[in-house]
PADREN-953073 format. One line per field, with one value per atom (N, C-alpha, C): z, x, y; atom name; residue in three letters. Coordinates in steps of 0.05 Angstrom, whole numbers. Example, Ala and Ser with C-alpha at 12.3 -4.5 7.8 and 13.67 -1.06 7.14 Angstrom:
zz = [156|156|156|142|143|157]
xx = [264|246|264|257|273|258]
yy = [-114|-90|-66|-45|-21|1]
atom = [N|CA|C|N|CA|C]
rest = [ALA|ALA|ALA|SER|SER|SER]
***
This chain:
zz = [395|401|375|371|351|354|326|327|290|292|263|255|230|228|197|197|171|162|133|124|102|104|81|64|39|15|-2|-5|-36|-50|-78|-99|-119|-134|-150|-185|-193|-220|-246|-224|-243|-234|-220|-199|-177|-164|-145|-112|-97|-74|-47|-35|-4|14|29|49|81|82|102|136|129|157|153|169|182|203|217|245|249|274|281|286|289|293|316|318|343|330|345|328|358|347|360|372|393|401|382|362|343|329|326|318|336|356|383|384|388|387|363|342|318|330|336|343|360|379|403|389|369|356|339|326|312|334|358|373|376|385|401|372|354|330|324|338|339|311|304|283|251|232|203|206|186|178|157|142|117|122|118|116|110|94|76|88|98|118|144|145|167|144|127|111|111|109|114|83|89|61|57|83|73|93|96|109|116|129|138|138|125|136|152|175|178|192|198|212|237|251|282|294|317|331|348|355|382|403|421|452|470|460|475|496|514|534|537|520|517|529|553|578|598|579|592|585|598|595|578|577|559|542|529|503|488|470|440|439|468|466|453|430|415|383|369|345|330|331|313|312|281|288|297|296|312|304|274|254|223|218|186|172|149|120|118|104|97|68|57|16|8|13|0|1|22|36|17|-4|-11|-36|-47|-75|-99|-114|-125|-151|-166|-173|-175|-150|-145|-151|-151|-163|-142|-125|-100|-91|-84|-78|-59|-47|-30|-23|3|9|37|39|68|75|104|123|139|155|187|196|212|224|249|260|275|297|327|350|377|393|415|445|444|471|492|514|533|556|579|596|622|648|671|683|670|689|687|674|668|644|624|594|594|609|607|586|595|576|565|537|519|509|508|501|489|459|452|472|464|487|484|488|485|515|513|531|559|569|588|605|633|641|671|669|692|681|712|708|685|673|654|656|650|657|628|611|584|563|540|514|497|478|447|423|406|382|363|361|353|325|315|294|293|270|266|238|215|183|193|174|157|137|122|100|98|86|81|44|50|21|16|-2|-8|-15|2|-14|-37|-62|-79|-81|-91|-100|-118|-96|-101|-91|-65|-54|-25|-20|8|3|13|3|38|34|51|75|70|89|93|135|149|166|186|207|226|231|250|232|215|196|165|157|131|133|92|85|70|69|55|51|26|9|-1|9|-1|-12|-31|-52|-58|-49|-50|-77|-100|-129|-131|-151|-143|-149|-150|-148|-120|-106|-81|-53|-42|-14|-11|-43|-46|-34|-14|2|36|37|64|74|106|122|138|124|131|161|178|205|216|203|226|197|199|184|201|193|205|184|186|174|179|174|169|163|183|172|160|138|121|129|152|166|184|202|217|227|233|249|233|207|181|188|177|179|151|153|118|104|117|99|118|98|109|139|165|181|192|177|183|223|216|246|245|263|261|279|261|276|275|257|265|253|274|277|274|262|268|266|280|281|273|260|249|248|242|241|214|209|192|167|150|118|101|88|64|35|46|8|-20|-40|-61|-87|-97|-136|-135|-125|-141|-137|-117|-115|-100|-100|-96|-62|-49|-27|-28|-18|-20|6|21|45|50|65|70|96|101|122|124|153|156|178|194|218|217|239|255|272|269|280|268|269|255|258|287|291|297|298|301|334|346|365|379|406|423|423|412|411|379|365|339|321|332|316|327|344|346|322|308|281|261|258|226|229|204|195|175|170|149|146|175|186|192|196|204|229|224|247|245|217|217|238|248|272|296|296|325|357|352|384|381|356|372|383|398|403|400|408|391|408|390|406|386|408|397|425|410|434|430|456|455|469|448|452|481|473|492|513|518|525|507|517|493|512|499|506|493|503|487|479]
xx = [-350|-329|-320|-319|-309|-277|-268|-245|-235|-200|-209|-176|-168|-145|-138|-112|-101|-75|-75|-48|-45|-13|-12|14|19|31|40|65|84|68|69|69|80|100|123|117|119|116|113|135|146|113|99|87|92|111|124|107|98|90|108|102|119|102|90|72|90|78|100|86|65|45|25|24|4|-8|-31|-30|-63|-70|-91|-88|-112|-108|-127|-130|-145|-179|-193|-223|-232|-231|-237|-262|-271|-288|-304|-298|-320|-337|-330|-343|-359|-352|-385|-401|-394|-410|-435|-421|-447|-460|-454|-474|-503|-482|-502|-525|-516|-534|-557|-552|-566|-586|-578|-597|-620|-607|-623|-630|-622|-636|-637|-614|-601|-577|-570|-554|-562|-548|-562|-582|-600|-615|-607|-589|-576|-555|-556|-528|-507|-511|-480|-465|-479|-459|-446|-449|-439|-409|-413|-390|-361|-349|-315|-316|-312|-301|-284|-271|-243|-220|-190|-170|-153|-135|-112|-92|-57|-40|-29|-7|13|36|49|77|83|74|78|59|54|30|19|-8|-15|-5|-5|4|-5|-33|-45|-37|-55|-42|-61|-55|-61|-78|-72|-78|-105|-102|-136|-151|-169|-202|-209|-202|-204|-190|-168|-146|-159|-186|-196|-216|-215|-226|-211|-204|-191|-202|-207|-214|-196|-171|-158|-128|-111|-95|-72|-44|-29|-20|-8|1|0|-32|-43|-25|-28|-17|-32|-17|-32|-34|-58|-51|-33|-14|13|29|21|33|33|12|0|4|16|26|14|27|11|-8|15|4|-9|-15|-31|-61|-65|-88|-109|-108|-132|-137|-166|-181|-185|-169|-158|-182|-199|-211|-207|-223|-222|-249|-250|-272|-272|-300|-300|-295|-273|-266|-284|-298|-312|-305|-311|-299|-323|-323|-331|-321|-330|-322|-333|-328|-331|-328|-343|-339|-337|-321|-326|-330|-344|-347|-377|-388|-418|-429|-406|-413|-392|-382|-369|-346|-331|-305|-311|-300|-304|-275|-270|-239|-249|-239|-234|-230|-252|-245|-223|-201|-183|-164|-177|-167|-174|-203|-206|-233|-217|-230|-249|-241|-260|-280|-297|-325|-334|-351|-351|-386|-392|-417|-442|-420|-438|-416|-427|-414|-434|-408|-433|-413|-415|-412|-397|-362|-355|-338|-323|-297|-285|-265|-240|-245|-228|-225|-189|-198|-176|-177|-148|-155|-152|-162|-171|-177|-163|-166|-193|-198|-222|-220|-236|-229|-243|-232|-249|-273|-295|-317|-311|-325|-325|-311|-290|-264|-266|-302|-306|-337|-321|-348|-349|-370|-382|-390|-408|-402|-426|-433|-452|-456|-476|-476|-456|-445|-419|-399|-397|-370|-369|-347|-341|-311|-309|-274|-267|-254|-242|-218|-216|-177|-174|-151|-136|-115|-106|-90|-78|-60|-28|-14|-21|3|31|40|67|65|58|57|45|35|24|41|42|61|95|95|126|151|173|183|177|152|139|149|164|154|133|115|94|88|70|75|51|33|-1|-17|-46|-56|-95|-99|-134|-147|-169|-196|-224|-239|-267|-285|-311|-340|-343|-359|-369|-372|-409|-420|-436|-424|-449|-464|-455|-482|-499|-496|-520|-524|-496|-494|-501|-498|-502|-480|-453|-431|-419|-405|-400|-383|-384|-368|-342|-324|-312|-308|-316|-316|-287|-262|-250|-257|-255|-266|-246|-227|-193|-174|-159|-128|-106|-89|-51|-38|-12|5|30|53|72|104|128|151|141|158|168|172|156|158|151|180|188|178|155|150|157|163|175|166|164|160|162|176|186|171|140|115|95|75|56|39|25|23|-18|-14|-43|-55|-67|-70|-102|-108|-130|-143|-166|-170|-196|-204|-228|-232|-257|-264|-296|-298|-332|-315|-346|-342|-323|-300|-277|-275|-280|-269|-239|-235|-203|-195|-174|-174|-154|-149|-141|-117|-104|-65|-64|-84|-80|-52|-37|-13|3|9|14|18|1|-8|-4|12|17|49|50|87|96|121|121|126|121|125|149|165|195|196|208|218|193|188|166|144|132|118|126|155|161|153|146|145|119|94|71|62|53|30|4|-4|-34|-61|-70|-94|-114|-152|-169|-186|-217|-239|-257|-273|-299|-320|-317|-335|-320|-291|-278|-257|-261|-238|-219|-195|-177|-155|-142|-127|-100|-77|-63|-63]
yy = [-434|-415|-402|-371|-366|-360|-368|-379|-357|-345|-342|-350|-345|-357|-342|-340|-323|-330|-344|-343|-327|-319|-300|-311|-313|-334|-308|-308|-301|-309|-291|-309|-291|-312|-300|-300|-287|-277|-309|-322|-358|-374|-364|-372|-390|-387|-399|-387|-409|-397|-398|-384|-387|-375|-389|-396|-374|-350|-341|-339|-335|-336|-360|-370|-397|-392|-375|-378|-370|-376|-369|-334|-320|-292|-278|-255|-240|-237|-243|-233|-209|-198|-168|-163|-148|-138|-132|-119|-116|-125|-150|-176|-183|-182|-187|-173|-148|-128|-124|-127|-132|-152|-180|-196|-178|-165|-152|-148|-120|-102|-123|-136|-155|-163|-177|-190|-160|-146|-116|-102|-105|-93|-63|-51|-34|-24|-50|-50|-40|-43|-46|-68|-60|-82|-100|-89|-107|-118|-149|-163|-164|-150|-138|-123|-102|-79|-102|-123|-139|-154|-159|-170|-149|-175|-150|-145|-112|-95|-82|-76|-63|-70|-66|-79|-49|-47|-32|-52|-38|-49|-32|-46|-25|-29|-16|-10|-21|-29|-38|-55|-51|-77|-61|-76|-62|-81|-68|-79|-95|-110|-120|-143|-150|-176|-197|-214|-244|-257|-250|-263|-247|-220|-204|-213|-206|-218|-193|-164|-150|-144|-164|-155|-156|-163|-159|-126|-116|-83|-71|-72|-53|-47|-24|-23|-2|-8|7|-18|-12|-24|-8|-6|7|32|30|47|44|54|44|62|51|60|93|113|133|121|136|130|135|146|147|114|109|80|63|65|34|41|59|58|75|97|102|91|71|56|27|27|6|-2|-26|-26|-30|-25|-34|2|-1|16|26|54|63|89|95|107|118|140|161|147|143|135|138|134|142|109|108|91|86|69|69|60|64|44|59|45|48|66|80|106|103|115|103|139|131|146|144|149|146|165|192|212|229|205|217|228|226|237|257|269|297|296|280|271|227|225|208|195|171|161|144|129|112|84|65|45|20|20|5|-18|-39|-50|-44|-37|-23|-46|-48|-70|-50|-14|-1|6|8|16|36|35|60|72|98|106|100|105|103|93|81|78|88|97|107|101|102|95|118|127|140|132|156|147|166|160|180|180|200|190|175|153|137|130|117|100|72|63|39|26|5|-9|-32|-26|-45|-67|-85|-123|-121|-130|-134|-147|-139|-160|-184|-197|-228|-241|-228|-238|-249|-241|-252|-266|-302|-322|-336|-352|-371|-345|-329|-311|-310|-320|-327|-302|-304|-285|-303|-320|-341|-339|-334|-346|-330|-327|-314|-329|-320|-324|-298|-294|-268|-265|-259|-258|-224|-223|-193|-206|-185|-194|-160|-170|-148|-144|-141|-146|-130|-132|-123|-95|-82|-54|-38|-57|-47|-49|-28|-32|-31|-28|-31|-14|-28|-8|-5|-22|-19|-48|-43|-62|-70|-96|-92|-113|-102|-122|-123|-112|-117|-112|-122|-123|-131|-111|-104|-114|-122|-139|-122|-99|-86|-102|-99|-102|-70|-68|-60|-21|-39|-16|-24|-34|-45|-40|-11|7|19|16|26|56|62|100|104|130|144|138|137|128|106|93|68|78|60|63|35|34|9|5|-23|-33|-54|-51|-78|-103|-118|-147|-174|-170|-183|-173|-187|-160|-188|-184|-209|-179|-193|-179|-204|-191|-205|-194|-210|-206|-190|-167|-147|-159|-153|-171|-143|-149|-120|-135|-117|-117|-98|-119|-109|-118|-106|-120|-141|-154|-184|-201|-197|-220|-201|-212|-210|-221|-204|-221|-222|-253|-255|-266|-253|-265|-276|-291|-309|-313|-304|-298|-314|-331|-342|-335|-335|-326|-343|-350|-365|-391|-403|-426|-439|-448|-469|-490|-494|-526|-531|-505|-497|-514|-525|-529|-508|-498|-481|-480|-511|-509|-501|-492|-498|-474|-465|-461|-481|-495|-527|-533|-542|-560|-547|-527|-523|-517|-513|-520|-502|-496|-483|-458|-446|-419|-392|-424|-402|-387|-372|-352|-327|-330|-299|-289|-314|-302|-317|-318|-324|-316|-284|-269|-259|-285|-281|-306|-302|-334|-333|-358|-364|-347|-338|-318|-323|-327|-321|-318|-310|-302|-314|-313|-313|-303|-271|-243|-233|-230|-216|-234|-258|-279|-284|-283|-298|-312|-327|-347|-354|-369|-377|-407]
atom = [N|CA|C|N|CA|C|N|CA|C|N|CA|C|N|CA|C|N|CA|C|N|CA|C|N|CA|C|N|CA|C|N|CA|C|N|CA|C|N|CA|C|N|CA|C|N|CA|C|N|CA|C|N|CA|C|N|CA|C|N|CA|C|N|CA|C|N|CA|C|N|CA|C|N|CA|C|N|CA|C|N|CA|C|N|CA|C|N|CA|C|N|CA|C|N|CA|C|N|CA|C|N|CA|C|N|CA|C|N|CA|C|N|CA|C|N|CA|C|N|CA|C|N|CA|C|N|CA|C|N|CA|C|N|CA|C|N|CA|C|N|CA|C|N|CA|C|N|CA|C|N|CA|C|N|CA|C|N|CA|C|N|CA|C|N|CA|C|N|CA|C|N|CA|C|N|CA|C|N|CA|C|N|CA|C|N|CA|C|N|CA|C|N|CA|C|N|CA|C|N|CA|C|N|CA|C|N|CA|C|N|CA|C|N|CA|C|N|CA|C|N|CA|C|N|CA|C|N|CA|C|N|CA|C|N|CA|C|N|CA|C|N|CA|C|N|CA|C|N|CA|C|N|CA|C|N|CA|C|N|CA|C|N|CA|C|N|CA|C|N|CA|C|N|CA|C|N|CA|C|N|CA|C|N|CA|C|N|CA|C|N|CA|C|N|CA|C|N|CA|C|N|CA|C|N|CA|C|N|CA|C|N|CA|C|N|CA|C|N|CA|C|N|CA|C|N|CA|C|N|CA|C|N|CA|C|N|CA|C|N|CA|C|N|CA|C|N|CA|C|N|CA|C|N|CA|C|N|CA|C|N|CA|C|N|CA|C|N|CA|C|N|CA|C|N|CA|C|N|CA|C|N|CA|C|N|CA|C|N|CA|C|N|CA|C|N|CA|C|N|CA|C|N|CA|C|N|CA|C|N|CA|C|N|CA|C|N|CA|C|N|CA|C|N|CA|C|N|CA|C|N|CA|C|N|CA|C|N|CA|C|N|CA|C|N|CA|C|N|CA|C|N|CA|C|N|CA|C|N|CA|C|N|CA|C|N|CA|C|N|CA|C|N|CA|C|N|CA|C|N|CA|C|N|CA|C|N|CA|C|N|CA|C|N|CA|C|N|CA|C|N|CA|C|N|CA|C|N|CA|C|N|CA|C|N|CA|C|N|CA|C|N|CA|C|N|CA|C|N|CA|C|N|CA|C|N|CA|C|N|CA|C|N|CA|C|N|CA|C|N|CA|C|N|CA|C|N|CA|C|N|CA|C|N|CA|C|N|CA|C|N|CA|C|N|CA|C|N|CA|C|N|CA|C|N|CA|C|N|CA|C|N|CA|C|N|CA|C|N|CA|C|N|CA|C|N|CA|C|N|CA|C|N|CA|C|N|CA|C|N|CA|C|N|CA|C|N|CA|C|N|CA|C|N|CA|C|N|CA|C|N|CA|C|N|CA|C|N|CA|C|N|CA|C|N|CA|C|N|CA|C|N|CA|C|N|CA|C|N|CA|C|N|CA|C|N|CA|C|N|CA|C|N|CA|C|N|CA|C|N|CA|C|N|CA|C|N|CA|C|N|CA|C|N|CA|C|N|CA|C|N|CA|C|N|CA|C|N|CA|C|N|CA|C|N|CA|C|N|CA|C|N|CA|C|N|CA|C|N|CA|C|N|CA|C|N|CA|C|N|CA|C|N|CA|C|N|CA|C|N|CA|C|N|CA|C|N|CA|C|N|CA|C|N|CA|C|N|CA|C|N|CA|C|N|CA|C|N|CA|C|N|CA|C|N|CA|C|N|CA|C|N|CA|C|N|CA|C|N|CA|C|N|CA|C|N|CA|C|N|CA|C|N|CA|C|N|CA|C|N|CA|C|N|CA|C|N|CA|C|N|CA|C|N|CA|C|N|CA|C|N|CA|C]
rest = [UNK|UNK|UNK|UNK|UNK|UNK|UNK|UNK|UNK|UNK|UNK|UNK|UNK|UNK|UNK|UNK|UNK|UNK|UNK|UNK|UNK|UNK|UNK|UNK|UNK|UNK|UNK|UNK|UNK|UNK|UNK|UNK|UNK|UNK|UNK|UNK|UNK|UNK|UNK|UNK|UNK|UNK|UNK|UNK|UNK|UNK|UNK|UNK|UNK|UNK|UNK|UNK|UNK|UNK|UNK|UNK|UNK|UNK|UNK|UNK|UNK|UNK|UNK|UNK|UNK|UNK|UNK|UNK|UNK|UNK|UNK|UNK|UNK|UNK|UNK|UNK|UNK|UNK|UNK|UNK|UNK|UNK|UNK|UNK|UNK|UNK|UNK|UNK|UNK|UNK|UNK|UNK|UNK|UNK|UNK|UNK|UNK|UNK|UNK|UNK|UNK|UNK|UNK|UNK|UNK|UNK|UNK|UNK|UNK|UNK|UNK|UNK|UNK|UNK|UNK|UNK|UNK|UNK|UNK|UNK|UNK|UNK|UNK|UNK|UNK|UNK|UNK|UNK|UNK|UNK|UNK|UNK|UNK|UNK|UNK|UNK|UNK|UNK|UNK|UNK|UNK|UNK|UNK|UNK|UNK|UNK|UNK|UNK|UNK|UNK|UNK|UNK|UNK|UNK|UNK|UNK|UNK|UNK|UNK|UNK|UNK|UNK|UNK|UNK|UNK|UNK|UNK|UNK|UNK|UNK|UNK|UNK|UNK|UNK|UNK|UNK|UNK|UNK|UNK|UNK|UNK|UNK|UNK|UNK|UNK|UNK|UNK|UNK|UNK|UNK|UNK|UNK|UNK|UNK|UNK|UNK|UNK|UNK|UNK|UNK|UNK|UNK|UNK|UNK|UNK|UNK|UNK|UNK|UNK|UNK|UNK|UNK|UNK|UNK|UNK|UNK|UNK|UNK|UNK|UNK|UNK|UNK|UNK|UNK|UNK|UNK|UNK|UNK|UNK|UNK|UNK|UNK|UNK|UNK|UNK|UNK|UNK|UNK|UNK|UNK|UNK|UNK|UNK|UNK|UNK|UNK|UNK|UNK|UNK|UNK|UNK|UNK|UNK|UNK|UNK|UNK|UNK|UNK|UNK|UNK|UNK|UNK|UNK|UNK|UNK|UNK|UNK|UNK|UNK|UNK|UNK|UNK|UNK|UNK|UNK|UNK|UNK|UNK|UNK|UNK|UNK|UNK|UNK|UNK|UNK|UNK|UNK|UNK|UNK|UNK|UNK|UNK|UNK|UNK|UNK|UNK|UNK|UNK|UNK|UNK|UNK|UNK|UNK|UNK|UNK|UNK|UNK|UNK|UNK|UNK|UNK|UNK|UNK|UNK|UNK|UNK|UNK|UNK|UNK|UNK|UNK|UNK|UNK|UNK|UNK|UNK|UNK|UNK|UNK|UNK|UNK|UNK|UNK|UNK|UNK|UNK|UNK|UNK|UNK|UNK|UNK|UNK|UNK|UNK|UNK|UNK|UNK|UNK|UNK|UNK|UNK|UNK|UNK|UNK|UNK|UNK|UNK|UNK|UNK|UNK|UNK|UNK|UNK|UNK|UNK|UNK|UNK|UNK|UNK|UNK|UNK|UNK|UNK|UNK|UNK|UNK|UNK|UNK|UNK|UNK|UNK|UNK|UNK|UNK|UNK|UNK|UNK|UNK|UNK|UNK|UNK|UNK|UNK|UNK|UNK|UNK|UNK|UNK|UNK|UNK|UNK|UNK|UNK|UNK|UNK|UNK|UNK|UNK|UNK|UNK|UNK|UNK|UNK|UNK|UNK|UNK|UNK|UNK|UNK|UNK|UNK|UNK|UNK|UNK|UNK|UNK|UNK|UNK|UNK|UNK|UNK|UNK|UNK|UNK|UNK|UNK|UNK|UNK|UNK|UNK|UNK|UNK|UNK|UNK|UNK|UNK|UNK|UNK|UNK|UNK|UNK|UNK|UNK|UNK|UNK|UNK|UNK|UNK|UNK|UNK|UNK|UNK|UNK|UNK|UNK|UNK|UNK|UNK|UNK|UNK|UNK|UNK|UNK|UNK|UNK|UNK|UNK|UNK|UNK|UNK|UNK|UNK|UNK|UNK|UNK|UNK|UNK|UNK|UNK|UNK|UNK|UNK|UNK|UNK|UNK|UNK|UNK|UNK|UNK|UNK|UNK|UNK|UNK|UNK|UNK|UNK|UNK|UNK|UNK|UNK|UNK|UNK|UNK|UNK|UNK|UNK|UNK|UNK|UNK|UNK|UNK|UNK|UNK|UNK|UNK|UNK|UNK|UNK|UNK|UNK|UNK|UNK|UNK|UNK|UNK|UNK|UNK|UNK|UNK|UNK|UNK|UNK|UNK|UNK|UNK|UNK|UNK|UNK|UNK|UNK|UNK|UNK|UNK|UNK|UNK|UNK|UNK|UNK|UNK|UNK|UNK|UNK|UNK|UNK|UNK|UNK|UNK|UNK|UNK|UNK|UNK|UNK|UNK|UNK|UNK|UNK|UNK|UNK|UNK|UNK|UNK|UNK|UNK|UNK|UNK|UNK|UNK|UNK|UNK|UNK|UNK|UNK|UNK|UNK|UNK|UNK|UNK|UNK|UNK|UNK|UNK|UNK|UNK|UNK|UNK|UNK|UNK|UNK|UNK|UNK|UNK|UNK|UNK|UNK|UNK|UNK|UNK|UNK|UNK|UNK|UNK|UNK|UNK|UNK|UNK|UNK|UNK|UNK|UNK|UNK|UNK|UNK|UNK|UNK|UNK|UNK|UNK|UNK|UNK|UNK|UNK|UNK|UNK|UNK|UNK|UNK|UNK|UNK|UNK|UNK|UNK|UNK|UNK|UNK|UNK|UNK|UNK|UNK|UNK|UNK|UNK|UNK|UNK|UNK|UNK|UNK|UNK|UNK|UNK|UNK|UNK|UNK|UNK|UNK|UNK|UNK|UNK|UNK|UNK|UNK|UNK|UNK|UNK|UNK|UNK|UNK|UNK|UNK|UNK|UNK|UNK|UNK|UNK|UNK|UNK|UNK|UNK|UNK|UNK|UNK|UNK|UNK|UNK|UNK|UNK|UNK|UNK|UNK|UNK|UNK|UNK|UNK|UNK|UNK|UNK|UNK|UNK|UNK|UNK|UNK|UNK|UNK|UNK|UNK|UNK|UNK|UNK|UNK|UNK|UNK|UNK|UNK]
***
């Protein structure tokens, strides 16, 4: 069962840490879907375009419902950062892309929607995007990374995001559909209590996703959390099921 899970940690100039998210997180439709392509050979041929390379933060949540059998159909997060968002002097690597996601039609091709949370019949899917921006994980920042499983760290410094309440935070494969320019795919999504970032630390967040071994009550078992992600509960999939 894939399972993924993300904490994200202060870290203060004294080097002092504070551990503010603990939790398991959403692994997205998009993450299956590459599988698809892989099997059908449809996809890139290179491995790399399957590795997460770039993230979104932003402003709000998406809406999803827990309890669908289609809540991980979604490939956008709710309200990303524009580049202005993320600072001008920041040091992470801020780019325009075709955001990629899956469309859908029920009327024979005629008209095309972004597929989000959609459990009706549909006649066709194809493979669309939008431009956004997006920050780049640094190289070397995403290890153990399988076709089931990867780890990957973003790292926020104090010059980045400053001023922003930040509350969702998106995770990109690369390119999975091996376009001419990269097409980010999202493949996990958290959503969180409102955390204002400022100069005074640094945020570094940590993200794993595959097989875990994670068990199903698993925000149960961790501590340390607080109030910050009180009004989510525990969500993950498998290739489109999720659960609490």
């Amino acid at each position: 069962m894939i399972k993924g899970h993300v904490t994200i940690t202060k870290v203060f100039s004294d080097g002092t840490e504070e551990v503010v998210l603990d939790r398991a997180n959403m692994v997205t439709a998009g993450y299956g879907s590459s599988y698809l392509d892989i099997q059908q050979g449809v996809g890139s041929k290179f491995l790399d375009d399957y590795t997460p390379a770039y993230f979104q933060l932003g402003t709000n949540a998406i809406g999803y419902d827990p309890n669908a059998d289609t809540s991980s159909f979604f490939y956008q997060i709710s309200a990303p950062f524009d580049w202005s968002d993320y600072g001008e002097d920041s040091d992470l690597d801020v780019v325009n892309l075709y955001r990629g996601f899956n469309a859908s039609t029920a009327d024979g091709g005629r008209n095309y929607e972004e597929l989000l949370f959609s459990s009706a019949p549909v006649s066709s899917v194809i493979f669309s995007g939008t431009d956004e921006y997006f920050a780049k994980i640094q190289q070397g920042s995403v290890s153990k990374f399988f076709l089931d499983s990867f780890e990957a760290q973003i790292v926020l410094d104090e010059k980045t995001a400053n001023g922003k309440a930040i509350s969702e935070v998106g995770l990109f494969s690369k390119n999975p559909k091996g376009l001419y320019q990269d097409s980010p795919l999202l493949v996990a999504y958290r959503s969180f209590v409102a955390l204002n970032k400022t100069e005074e630390f640094s945020l570094v967040i940590n993200w794993s996703i595959g097989f875990l071994g994670l068990s199903v009550n698993v925000d149960n078992h961790y501590t340390g959390i607080g109030s910050l992600d009180s009004q989510n509960s525990v969500q993950g999939i498998t290739l489109g099921k999720s659960y609490k």
